[in-house]
C-alpha positions in Angstrom: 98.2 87.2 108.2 95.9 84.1 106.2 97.8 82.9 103.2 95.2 83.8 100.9 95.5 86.3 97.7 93.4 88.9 99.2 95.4 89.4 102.0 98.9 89.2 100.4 97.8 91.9 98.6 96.1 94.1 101.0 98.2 93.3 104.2 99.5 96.8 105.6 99.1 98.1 102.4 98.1 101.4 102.8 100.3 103.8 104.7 98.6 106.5 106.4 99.5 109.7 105.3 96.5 111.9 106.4 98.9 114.5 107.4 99.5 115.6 103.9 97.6 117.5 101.6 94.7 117.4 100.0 93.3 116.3 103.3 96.2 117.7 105.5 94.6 116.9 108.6 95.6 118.5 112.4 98.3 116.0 114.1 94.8 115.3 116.3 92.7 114.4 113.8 94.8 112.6 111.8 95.6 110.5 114.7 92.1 109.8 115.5 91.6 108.6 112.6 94.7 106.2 112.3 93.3 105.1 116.0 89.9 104.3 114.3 91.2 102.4 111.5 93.3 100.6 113.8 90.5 99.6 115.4 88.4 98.2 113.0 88.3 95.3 110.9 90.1 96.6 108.2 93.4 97.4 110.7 95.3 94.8 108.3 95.1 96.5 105.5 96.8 99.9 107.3 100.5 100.4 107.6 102.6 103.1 108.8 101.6 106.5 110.0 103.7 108.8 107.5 105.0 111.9 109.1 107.0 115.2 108.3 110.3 114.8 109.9 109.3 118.9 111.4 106.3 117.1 113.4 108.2 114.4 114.6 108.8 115.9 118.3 104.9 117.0 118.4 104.0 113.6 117.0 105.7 112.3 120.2 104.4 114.2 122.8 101.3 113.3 121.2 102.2 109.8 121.7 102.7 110.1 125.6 100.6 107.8 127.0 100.0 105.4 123.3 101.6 102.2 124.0 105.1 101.8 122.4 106.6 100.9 119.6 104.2 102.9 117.3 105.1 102.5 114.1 106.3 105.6 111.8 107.9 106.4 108.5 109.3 110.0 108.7 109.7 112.6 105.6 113.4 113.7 105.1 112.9 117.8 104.8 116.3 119.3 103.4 117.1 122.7 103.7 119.5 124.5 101.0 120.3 120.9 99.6 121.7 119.2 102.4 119.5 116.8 104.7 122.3 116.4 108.1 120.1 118.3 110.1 117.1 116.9 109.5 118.6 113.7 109.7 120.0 114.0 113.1 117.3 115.6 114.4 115.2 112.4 113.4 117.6 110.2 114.9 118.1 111.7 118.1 114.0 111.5 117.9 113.8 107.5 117.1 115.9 107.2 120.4 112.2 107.4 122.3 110.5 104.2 123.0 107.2 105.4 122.1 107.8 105.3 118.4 109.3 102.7 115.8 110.5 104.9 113.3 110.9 102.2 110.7 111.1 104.1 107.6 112.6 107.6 105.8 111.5 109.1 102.9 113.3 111.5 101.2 113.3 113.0 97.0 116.2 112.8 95.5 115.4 116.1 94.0 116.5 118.0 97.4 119.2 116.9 97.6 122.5 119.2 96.7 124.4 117.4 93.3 125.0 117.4 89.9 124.0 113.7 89.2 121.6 111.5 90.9 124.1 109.4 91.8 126.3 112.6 93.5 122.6 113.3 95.3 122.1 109.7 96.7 125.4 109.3 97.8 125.4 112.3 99.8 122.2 111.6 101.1 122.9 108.0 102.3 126.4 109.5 103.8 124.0 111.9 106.2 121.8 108.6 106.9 125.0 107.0 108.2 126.4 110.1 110.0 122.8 110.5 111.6 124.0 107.3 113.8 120.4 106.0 114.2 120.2 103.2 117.0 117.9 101.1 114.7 118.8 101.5 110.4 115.3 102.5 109.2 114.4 101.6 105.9 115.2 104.3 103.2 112.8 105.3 100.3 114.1 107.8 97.9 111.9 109.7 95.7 112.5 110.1 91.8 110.3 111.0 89.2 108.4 108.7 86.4 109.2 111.1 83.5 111.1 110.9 80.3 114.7 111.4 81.6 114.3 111.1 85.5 113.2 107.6 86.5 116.0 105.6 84.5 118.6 107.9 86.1 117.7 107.7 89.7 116.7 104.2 89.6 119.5 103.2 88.0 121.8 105.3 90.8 119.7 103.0 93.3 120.2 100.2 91.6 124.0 101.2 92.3 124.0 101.7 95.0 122.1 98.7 96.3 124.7 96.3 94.6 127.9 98.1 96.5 125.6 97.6 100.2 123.4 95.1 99.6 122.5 94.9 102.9 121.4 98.4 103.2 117.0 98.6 103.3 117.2 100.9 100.0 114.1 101.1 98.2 112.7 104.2 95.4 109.2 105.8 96.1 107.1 106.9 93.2 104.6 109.7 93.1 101.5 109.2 91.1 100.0 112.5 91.7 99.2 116.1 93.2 96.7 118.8 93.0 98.9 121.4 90.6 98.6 121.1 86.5 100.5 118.2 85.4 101.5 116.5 88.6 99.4 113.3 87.6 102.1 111.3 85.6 100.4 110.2 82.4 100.1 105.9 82.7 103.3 105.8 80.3 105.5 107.1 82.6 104.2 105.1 85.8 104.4 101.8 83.5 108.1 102.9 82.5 108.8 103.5 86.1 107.4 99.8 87.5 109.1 97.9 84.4 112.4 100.2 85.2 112.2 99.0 89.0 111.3 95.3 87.8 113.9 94.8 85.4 116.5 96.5 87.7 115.6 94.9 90.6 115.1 98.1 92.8 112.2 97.3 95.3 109.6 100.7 95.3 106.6 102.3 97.4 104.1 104.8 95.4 102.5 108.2 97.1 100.0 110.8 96.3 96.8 110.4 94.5 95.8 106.8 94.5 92.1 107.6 96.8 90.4 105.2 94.5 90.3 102.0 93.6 90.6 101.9 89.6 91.4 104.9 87.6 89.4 107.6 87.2 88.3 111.5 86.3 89.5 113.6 89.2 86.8 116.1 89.7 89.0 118.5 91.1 91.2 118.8 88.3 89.2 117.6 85.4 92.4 115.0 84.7 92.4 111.0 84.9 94.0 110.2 88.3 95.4 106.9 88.9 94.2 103.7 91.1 95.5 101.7 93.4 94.7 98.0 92.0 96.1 99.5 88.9 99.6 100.6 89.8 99.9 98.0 92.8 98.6 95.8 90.6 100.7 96.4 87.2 103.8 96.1 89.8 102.1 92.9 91.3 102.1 91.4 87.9 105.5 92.8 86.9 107.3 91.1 89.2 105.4 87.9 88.5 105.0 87.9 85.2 107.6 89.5 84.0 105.4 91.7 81.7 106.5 93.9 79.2 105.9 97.4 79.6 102.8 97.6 77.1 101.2 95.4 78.9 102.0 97.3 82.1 100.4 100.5 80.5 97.3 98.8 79.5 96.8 97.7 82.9 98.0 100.9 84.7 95.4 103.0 82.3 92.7 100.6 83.0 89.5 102.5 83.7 87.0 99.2 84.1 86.7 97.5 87.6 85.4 94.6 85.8 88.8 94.1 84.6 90.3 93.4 87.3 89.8 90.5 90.1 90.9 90.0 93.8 89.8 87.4 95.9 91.2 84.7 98.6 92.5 82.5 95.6 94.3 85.4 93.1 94.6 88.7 91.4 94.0 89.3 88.1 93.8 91.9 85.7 92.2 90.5 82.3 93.0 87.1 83.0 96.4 87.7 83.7 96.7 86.5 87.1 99.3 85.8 90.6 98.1 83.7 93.3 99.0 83.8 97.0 102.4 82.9 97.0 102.9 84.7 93.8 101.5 88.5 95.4 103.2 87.9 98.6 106.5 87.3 97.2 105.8 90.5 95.0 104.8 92.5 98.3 108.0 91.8 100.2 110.5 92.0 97.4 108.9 94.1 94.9 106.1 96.8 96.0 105.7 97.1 99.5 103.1 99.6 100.3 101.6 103.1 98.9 100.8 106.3 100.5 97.4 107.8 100.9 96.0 110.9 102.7 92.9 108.9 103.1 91.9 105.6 105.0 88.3 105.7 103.8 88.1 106.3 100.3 90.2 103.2 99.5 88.1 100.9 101.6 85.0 102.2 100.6 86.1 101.9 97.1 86.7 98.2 98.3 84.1 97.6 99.8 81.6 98.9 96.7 83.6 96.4 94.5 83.0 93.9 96.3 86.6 92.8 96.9 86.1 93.2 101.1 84.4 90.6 102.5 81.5 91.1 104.0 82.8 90.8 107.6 84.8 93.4 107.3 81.9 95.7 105.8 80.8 98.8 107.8 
């Protein structure tokens, strides 16, 4: 990857979750389309091919003759509260070559316990008694509301200071289809100056399609954008901004606001260069969800932020 700002902050950005609703695409289709993206000039910007740990073993024989090695991040499904068996049945799956299964994602909320430390504790006990060949990388879901986010990230903050070698990380999700899944910009600000000042390293899922915020049509609610909350986290961790600040930027509704280019990022004025946004990308805010590849790069590319090579 160039050392320049744009692709610091772009580089395997997006991982591609078009298994998951509201696309929800076949196993086929949704693989096609990962193979297209791959493909194309814009293969930089795409990261791992999220999957629910049920369609592992499908995803596999799907991958028969796909060169190996491909990578994966894999959705921890516990049943009754207790994620063993999904957990060994995703390890004794990351034993095929075919796949790097380089990631788990799992929320804290199904998980059996009476605190959130009690939840991740048992959770990170099944990773470990799971006896994966290769330690994925383990992103635990907890929510951005009053209440919920200081609790679990502070139990993951925990937790990462008695194993600090363990690849724990939080996961944030920034939206949904039902009435009041969007979390209002408050809460996603209080989440990303929570992580910052606490040190806990994050991805974000669900609902960033566009660029900058916006009116979702479909449910008549602002919806979040990606240069805004990959952004505010972006500046967060090299800034150091207060969470005010953070809210202004993650409820930022003008594109003119913000810049990305070769030389920085910047949302009004406030800016990180290269080294600056790649430091933030490994340490900080490594990558978000999305159920769709071409609504965030089109969205790029009608901002003018793609260069014109890479335009379609």
């Amino acid at each position: 990857m160039k050392d320049d700002a744009l692709r610091s902050f772009l580089g395997e950005l997006i991982d591609d979750a078009g298994l998951f609703p509201p696309a929800a695409l076949s196993l086929g289709d949704a693989l096609a389309a990962h193979e297209r993206a791959a493909a194309s000039d814009a293969f930089w910007i795409v990261g791992r091919f999220v999957v629910p740990g049920s369609q592992l073993e499908a995803l596999l024989a799907a991958l028969d003759a796909a060169p190996d090695g491909f990578p994966v991040s894999a959705i921890v499904e516990a049943r009754d509260g207790s994620p063993d068996g999904a957990l060994r049945a995703l390890a004794a799956a990351a034993a095929s070559p075919r796949l790097a299964l380089e990631a788990l994602e799992c929320p804290l909320a199904s998980v059996a316990g009476a605190t959130a430390d009690e939840r991740l504790e048992r959770l990170l006990s099944a990773v470990d008694a799971a006896r994966f060949e290769r330690a994925p990388a383990l992103y635990v879901e907890v929510g951005p509301g009053a209440g919920h986010a200081p609790e679990g990230v502070l139990a993951l903050r925990r937790a990462r200071e008695r194993a600090p070698r363990r690849a724990l990380y939080a996961k944030l999700r920034c939206g949904g289809r039902e009435p009041g899944a969007v979390p209002p910009a408050s809460a996603v600000a209080g989440f990303i100056w929570e992580a910052a000042r606490l040190g806990v390293p994050f991805k974000a899922t669900a609902g960033l399609h566009h660029a900058v915020r916006y009116e979702d049509a479909a449910t008549g609610a602002p919806a979040h954008g990606f240069l805004n909350v990959i952004g505010a986290a972006v500046l967060a961790h090299a800034r150091g901004l207060d969470r005010t600040t953070l809210e202004a930027i993650v409820a930022e509704a003008d594109p003119a606001r913000f810049a990305l280019d070769e030389r920085r990022f910047a949302w009004n004025g406030i800016g990180a260069d290269a080294r600056e946004i790649g430091a933030a990308r490994q340490r900080f805010i490594h990558s978000y969800g999305s159920c769709s590849l071409d609504e965030p790069l089109d969205d790029l590319r009608a901002l003018g932020i793609l260069p014109g090579a890479l335009a379609r």
